[in-house]
C-alpha positions as a printed Julia matrix, in Angstrom:
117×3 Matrix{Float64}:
 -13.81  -76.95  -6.29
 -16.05  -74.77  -3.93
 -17.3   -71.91  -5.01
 -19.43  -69.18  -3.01
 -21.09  -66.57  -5.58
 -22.79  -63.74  -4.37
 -25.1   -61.49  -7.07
 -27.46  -58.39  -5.93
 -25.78  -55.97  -5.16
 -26.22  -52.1   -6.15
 -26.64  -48.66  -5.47
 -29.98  -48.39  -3.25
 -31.18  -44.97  -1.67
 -32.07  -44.89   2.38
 -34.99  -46.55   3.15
 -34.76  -48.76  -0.11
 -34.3   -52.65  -0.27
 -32.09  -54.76  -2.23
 -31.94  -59.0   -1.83
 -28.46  -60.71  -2.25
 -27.94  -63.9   -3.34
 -25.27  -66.64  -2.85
 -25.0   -69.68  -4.9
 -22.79  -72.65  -3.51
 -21.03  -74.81  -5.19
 -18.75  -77.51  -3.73
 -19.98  -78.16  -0.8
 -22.79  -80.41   1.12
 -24.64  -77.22   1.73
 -27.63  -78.17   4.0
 -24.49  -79.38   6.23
 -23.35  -75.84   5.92
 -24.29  -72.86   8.4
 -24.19  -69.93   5.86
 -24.01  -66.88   6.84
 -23.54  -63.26   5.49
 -21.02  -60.58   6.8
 -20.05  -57.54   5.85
 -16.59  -55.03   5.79
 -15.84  -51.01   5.42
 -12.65  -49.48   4.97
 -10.18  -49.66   7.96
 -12.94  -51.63   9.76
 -13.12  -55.78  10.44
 -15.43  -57.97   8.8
 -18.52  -58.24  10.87
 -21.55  -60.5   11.43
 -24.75  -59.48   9.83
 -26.53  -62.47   9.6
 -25.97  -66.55   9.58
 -28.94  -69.42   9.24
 -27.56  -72.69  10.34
 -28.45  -76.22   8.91
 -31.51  -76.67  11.01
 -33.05  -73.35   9.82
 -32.19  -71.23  13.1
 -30.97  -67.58  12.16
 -29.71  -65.0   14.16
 -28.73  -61.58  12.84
 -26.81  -58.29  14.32
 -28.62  -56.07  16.42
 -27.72  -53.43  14.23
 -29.99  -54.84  11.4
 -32.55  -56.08  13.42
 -36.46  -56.0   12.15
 -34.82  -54.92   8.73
 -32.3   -57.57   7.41
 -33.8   -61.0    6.63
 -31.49  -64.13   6.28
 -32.93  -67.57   4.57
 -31.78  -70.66   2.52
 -32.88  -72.9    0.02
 -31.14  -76.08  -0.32
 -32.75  -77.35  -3.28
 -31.01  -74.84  -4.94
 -27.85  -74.37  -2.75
 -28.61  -70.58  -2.02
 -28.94  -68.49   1.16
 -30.77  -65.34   0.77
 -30.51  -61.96   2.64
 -33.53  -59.76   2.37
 -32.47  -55.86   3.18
 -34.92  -53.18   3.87
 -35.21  -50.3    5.06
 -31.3   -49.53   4.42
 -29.25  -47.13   6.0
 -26.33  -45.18   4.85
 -24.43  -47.14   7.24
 -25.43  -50.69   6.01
 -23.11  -49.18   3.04
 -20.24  -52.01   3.08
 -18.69  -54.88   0.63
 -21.39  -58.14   2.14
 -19.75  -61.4    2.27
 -21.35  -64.63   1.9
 -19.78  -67.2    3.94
 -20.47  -71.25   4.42
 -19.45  -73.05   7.7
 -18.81  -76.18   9.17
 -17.61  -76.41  12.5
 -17.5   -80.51  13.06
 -14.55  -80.19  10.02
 -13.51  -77.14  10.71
 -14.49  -75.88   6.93
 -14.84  -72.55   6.14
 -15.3   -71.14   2.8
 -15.88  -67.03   1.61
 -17.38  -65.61  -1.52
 -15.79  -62.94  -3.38
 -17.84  -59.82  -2.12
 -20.48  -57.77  -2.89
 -20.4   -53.98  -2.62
 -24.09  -52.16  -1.02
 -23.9   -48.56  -1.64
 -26.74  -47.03   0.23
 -26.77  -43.43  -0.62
 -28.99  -40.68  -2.28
């Protein structure tokens, strides 16, 4: 049975930081790209950040400089490092795992970031 489980999140004020956490379970992980995305109200689920299985990351523009994505294997967890949040980084964050050569794709349960003072 896979199972994604994301911890961290929390009320932070602008400017703060908070870290969230995902714990795999499941899955080959270091097979897995895992990445983390995010949804608002009314809005689709977007991108924020994804590390793949040879350690490349690449993150949204609008979280640039600020967000920080990284994985440990040993322990089957990706990381995302937030600072200097916004209001508008205010969303539910999604951890996601991904494997494109078996088409395998696999979502946490969410994670609500309140960023607001």
């Amino acid at each position: 049975q896979v199972q994604l489980v994301e911890s961290g999140g929390g009320l932070v004020q602008p400017g703060g930081s908070l870290r969230l956490s995902c714990a795999a379970s499941g899955i080959s992980f270091r097979l897995y790209t895992m990445g983390w995305y995010r949804q608002t109200p009314g809005k689709q689920r977007e991108l924020v950040a994804r590390i793949f299985n040879d350690g490349r990351a690449e993150s949204a523009d609008s979280v640039k400089g600020r967000f920080i994505i990284s994985r440990d294997n040993a322990k089957n967890t990706v990381y995302l490092q937030m600072n200097s949040l916004k209001p508008e980084d205010t969303a539910v964050y999604y951890c996601n795992g991904a494997r494109a050569l078996i088409l395998s794709t696999y979502w946490g349960q969410g994670t609500q970031v309140t960023v607001s003072s």
